[in-house]
C-alpha positions as CSV (number, residue, x, y, z in Angstrom):
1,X,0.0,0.0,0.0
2,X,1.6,3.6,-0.7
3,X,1.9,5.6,2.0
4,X,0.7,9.5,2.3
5,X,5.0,10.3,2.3
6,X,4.8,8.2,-0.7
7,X,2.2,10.4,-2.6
8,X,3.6,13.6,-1.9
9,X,6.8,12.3,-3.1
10,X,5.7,11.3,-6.4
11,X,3.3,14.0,-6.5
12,X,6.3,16.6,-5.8
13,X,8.2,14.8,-8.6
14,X,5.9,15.4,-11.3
15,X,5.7,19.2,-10.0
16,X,9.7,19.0,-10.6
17,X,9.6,17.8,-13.8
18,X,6.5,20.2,-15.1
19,X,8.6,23.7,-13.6
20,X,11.4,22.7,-11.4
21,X,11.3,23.5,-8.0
22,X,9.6,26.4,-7.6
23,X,6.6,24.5,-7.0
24,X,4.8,25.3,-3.3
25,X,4.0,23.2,-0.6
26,X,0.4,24.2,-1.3
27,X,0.3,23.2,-4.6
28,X,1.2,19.5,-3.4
29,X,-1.5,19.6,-0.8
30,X,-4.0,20.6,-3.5
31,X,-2.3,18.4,-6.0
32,X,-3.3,15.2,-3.4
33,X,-6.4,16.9,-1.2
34,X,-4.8,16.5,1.5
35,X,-4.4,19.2,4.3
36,X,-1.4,21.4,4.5
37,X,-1.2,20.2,8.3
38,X,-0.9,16.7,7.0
39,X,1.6,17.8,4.5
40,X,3.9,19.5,7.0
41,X,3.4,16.2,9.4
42,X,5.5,14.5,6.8
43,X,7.6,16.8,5.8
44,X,9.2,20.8,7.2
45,X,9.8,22.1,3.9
46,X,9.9,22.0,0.3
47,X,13.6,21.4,0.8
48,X,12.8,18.6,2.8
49,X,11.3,16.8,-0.6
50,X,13.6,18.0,-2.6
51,X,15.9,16.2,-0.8
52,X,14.3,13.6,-0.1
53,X,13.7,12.3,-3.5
54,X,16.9,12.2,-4.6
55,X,18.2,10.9,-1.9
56,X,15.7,7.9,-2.2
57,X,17.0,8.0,-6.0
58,X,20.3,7.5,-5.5
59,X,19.8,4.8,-2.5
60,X,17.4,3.1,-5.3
61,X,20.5,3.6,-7.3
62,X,22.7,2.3,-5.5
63,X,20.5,-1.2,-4.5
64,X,19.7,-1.9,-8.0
65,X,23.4,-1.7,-9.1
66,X,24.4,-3.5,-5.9
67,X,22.4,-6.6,-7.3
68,X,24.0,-6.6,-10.4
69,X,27.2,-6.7,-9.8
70,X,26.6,-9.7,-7.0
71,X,24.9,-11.4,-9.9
72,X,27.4,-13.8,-10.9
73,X,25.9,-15.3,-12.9
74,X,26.7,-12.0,-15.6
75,X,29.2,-12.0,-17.9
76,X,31.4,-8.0,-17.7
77,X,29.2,-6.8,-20.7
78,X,25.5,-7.7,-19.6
79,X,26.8,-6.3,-15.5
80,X,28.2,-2.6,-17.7
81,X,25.0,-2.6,-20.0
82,X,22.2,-3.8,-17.4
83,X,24.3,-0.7,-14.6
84,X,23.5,1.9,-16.7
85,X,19.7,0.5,-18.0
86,X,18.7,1.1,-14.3
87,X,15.6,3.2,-13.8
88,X,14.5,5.2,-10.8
89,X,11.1,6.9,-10.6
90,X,12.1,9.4,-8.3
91,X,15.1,10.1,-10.2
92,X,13.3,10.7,-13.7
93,X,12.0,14.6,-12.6
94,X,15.3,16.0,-13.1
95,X,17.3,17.5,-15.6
96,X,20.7,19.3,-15.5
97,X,18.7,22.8,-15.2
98,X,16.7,21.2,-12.1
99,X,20.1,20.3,-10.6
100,X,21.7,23.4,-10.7
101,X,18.5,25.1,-9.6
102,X,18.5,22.4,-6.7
103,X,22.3,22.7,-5.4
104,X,22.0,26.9,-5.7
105,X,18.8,26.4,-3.5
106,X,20.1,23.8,-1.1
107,X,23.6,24.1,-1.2
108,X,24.9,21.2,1.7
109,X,22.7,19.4,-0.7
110,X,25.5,18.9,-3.8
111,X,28.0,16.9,-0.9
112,X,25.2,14.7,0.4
113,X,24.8,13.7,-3.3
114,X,28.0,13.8,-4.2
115,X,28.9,11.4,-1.3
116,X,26.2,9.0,-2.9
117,X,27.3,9.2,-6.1
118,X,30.6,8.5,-5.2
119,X,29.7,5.3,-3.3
120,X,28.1,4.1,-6.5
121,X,30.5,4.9,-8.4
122,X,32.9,3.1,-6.7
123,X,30.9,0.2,-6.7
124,X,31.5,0.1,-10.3
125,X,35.1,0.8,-9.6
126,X,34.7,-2.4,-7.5
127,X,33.7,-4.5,-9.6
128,X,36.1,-3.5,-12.7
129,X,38.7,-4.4,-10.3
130,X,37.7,-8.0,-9.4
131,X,37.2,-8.7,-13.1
132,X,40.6,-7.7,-13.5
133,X,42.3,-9.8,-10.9
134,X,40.2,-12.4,-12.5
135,X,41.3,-11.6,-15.8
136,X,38.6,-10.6,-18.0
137,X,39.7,-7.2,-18.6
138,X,43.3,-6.8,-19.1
139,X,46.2,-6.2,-16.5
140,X,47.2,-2.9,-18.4
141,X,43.5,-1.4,-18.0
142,X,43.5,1.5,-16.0
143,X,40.2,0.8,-13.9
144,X,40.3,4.8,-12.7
145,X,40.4,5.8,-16.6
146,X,37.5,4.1,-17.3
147,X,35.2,5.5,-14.4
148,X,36.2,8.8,-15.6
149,X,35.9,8.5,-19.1
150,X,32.5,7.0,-18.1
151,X,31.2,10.0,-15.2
152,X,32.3,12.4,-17.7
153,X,29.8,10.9,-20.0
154,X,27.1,10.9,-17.4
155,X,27.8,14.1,-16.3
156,X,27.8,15.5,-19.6
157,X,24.5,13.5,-20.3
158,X,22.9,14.7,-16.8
159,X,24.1,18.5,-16.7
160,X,23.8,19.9,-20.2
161,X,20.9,17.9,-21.2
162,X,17.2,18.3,-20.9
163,X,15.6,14.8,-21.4
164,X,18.9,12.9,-19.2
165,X,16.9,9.7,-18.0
166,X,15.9,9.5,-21.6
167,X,19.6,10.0,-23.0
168,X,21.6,8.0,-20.6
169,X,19.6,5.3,-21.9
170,X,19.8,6.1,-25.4
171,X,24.1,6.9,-25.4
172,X,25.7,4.7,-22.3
173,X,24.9,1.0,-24.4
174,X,26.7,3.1,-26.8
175,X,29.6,4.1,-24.8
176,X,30.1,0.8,-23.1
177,X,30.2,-1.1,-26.5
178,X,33.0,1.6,-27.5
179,X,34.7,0.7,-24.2
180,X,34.3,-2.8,-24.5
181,X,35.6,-3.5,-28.0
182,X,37.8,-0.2,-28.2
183,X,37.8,2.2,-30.9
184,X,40.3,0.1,-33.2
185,X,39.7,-2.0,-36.2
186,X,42.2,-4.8,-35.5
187,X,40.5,-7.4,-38.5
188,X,40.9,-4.9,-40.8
189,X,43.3,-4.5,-43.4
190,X,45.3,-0.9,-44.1
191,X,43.6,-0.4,-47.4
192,X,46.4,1.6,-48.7
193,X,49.2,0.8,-50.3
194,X,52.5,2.3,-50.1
195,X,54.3,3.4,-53.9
């Protein structure tokens, strides 16, 4: 059963999505006829659900990629293609203009998430590691190089765009395939020929 909290989360979220945060508590309450009292029983502020919602994101994050990287019964490419397939509702209200509006509003917010973010990512750093003491991806991988190369794509995806939970899932299959097979065409011949 979902829980009042529940509602005014995803109720809030929508709001996000439609104009960002300048959505008002009463506009929640009216959104779910509910009272403002009961409202402010679950939560102080606006703030409050801001936060609150991606917080629950990233810990939804975090859970689902947990689970696939424990799944051993993956191979590399289905663990790096199903990580960055992962959905969150909660998460799917923001774009990089709601995030900057978000950590210029609530600035302690930007460490708590970057703190979160960071755990997942090295998660993923995990992982890449064990698979290369195991030998599936080579000794002379740098593991760090490849976060990087891939939270610069995210980033890039997240920040600058306005549809991100639509383009992450559109460009990261693409990205990982690049990082998988490399950017190479060892099978090919050199077409020219020297005079």
């Amino acid at each position: 059963m979902v829980t009042v909290k529940e509602k005014i989360l995803a109720a809030a979220a929508i709001m996000i999505e439609e104009r960002g945060i300048s959505f008002r508590m009463d506009d929640v309450a009216k959104a779910l006829t509910i009272s403002k009292r009961t409202l402010y029983e679950q939560f102080h502020s606006k703030h409050e659900i801001v936060e609150t919602i991606l917080v629950h994101g990233a810990e939804d994050f975090y859970r689902q990629h947990e689970n696939i990287v424990k799944n051993k019964s993956l191979s590399l490419e289905e663990v790096l293609y199903r990580y960055f397939k992962v959905r969150s509702n909660l998460y799917e209200a923001f774009n990089g203009e709601s995030f900057k509006e978000i950590f210029l509003a609530i600035p302690q917010l930007q460490q708590t998430m970057n703190t979160l973010f960071k755990k997942d990512w090295d998660l993923l750093k995990d992982y890449l590691l064990h698979q290369q003491e195991q030998g599936t991806i080579a000794r002379y991988v740098d593991v760090d190089i490849i976060i990087m190369m891939l939270q610069g794509v995210v980033r890039r995806i997240v920040f600058e765009s306005s549809n991100h939970h639509e383009d992450i899932y559109k460009y990261m299959p693409k990205v990982t395939s690049v990082i998988l097979q490399g950017i190479t065409n060892k099978g090919e011949t050199n077409e020219k020929t020297s005079v």
